[in-house]
Every structure is written in structure tokens, then in C-alpha cells.
N, C-alpha and C positions, 0 to 999 in steps of 0.2 A: 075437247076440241074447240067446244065453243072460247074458253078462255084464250086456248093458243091463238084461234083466232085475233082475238080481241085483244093479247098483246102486241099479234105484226102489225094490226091498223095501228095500234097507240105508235110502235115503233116506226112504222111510216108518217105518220102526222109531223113526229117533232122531227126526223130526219125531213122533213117537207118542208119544214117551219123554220129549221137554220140552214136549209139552201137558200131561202128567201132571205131571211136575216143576213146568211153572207154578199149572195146578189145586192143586196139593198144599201150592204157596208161598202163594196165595191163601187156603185153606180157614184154612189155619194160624195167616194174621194176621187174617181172620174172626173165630178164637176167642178170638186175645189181645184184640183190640179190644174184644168182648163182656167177656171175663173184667176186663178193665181199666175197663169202666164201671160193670160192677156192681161192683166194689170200691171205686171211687173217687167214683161217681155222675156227675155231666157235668159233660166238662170245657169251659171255654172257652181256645181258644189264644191266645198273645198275637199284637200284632198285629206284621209285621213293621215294623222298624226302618228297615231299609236300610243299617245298620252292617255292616262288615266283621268278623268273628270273631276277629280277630287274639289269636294266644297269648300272651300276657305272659311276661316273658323273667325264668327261673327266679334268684334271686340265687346271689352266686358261695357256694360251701359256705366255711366259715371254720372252720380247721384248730385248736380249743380246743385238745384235747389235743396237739398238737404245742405250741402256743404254752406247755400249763402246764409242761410237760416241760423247754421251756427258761427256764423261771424259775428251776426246780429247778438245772436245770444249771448255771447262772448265780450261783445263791447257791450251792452245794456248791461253787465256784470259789473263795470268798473266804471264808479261815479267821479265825476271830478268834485263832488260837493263835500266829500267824507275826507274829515279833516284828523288825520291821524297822531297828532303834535301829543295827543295825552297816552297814548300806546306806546312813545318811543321810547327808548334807553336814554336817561339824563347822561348823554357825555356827546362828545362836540363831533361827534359820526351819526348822530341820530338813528341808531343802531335797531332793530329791533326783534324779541322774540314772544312768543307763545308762554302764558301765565304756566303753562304746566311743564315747561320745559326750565334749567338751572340755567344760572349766569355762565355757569363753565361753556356752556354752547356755543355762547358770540366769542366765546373766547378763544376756542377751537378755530369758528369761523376766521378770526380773525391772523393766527398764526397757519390756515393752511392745511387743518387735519384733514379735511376733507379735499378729493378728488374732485376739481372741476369738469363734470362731463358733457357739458354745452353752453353755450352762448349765443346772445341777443346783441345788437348793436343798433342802439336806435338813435344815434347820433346823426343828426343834420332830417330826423322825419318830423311832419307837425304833428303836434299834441293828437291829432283825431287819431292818425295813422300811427304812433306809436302806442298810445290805449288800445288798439286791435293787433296791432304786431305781439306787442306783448302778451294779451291773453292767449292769444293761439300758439305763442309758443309754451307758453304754461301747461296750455292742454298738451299740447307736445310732448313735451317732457315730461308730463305725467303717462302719455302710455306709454312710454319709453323705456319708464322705472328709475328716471333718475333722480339722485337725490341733492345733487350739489348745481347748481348754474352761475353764471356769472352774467349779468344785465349790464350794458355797456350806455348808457345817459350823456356821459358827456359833459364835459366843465361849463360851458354857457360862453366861453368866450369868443363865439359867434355871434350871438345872441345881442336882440336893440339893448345897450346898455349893458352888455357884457354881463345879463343877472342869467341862470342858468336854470333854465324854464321849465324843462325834463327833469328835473333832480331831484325837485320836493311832488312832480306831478307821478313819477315812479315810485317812490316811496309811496305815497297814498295810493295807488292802484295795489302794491304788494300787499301790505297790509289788509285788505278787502278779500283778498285770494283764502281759502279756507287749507289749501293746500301750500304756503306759505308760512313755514313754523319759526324763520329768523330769517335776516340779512343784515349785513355789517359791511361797511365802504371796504374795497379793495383795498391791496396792498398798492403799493407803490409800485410794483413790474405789472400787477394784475390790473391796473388802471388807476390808482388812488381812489381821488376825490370825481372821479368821471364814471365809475363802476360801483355796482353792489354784488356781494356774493350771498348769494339766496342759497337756503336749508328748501327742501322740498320735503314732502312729510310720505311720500312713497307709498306703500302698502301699510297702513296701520292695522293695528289688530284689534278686537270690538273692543276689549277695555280702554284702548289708549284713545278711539275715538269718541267714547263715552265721558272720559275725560276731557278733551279738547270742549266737548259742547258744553259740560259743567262749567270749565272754564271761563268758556265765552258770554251762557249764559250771565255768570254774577261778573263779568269786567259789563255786559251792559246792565246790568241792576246799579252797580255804580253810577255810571254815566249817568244815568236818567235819575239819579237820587242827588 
């Protein structure tokens, strides 16, 4: 008996205890409601819709500063100071390929075997701006997967003195590229003497780019000997 007692008081207490709590929820939005009319004076609610609330779906965040970072990093890639004259192919296209690759390659390049599957055009940009147009399209086309490009430079015959300013500055930015295995002057419909058709070296596989470094390393053992 004594327990049963001692549960109706407990059960009377907290039934006491959220009357109060609701009274006290009550009084509470009583006074906001008041306080919110005199400040506001009357309101009228709209009416409902029948529309669903649905939350519109946040856009994705877009990474600026990573992307200016690799601009940067992309032009600090390609120097204007590296003088590529002793890499090139001795013939009057100043042609150039990769020590581990055959002559048959520019030779290809140069009849067309390969599929052009993008293009640059940096014809009428200054030198700063096409050093970063170019790199980024390199990157480009590197996750693209492709293997063949065409670089658009331009004759010079805009140019003070008609000398063609982009033409030796593109050459020596390609050559610096590690991903860059050839290039040979366009054809004649492809652009001639205003174009290059760039080899891209794609997905290599660990032997061929353990090669590539062997290569590289003994063409600069050369240079510096």
C-alpha cells in the first residue's frame, strides 16, 4: 500500500509539473504574440498553397583558388629562357622528337597518320597569355586521353617587322612539356608554317616511362658535358 501510495503522489507531481510547463509554454507565446502585434500592428497570414516546402538543392562549391594555383603552376612550368635549338630535328621544319622514339614518328606526324583530336589557337595572344593558354590546354588534353593536337602560332605577319614571335616561343615551351613526345609543322590544309602537330605520350606504361627518364637523363648528361 505504502508503494501504491507513493507511486499516485510521484504520478501526481510530474502530471503537476507539465501543467505548469504547459501553462508557462502558453503564457509565454501569449506575450510574444502581443509583443509581435504591437510592434508590427496586424498581420494578415497568407493563404495556404498546398505546395510542398521542398529545399532547393545547394550548388556544388567551385574550387577558384585551387584552380588559380594551377594556372600558376602551369605557367612557372614553361620558361622562356630554355633554348631548345639543340633538341630539334636538323631539317628546315625544326621538327622535334623524344630520343626513345624512331624517325618513322615525324614521319607519320607529318603525312597525317594520326587523328587530330583538338586544337589551340593562339594566334593574335601575347607571349604571357599564350605560355598559359597552352599549358592548360596540355593539361587538358592530357585528361582527355588524347594523343594527337594541333597548336595554331601563327605566321608573324602581323607581327613589328613581320618576324613571327609565337613560333620559336611554342616550340620551346613544347619541348619542356614531359608529356610532349614529337611535333612537326603542319600540312599545308592543316596550317603549314603557322601550325604544329603535337604527339602526346598518353597513358605510358612503367617500362616506357622508365625509359623516357633514362633518356632524358643522358640527352642532359650531354648538354652539361
Amino acid at each position: 500500500m505504502k508503494e501504491a501510495q507513493a507511486r499516485r503522489e510521484a504520478e501526481e507531481r510530474a502530471a503537476e509539473l507539465a501543467r505548469q510547463q504547459e501553462e508557462a509554454r502558453r503564457r509565454e507565446q501569449a506575450l510574444f504574440l502581443h509583443t509581435l502585434r504591437e510592434t508590427l500592428g496586424t498581420v494578415t497570414p497568407m493563404p495556404p498553397t498546398g505546395l510542398a516546402d521542398l529545399a532547393r538543392p545547394r550548388p556544388a562549391p567551385e574550387p577558384l583558388q585551387r584552380e588559380r594555383d594551377d594556372r600558376l603552376v602551369l605557367k612557372a612550368s614553361l620558361s622562356d629562357e630554355f633554348d631548345p635549338e639543340t633538341l630539334m630535328e636538323t631539317d628546315d621544319q625544326l621538327s622535334f622528337r623524344r630520343l626513345e622514339l624512331g624517325p618513322d614518328v615525324l614521319k607519320k606526324l607529318r603525312l597525317g597518320r594520326w587523328t587530330v583530336q583538338g586544337q589551340i589557337d593562339l594566334h593574335g595572344l601575347t607571349r604571357d597569355h599564350a605560355r598559359e593558354a597552352l599549358a592548360q590546354f596540355l593539361a587538358d588534353a592530357g585528361k582527355r586521353g588524347w594523343r594527337c593536337v594541333r597548336v595554331v602560332h601563327g605566321k608573324g605577319l602581323g607581327s613589328p617587322g613581320r618576324e613571327p614571335v609565337l613560333k620559336g616561343k611554342v616550340r620551346s615551351w613544347l619541348v619542356q612539356r614531359q608529356e610532349v613526345l614529337a611535333f612537326t609543322q603542319a600540312r599545308g590544309p592543316d596550317g603549314g608554317a603557322g601550325a604544329l602537330i603535337v604527339l602526346l605520350a598518353g597513358s605510358l606504361g612503367r617500362a616506357q616511362r622508365q625509359q623516357r627518364r633514362r633518356a632524358e637523363a643522358a640527352r642532359g648528361e650531354r648538354a652539361s658535358g
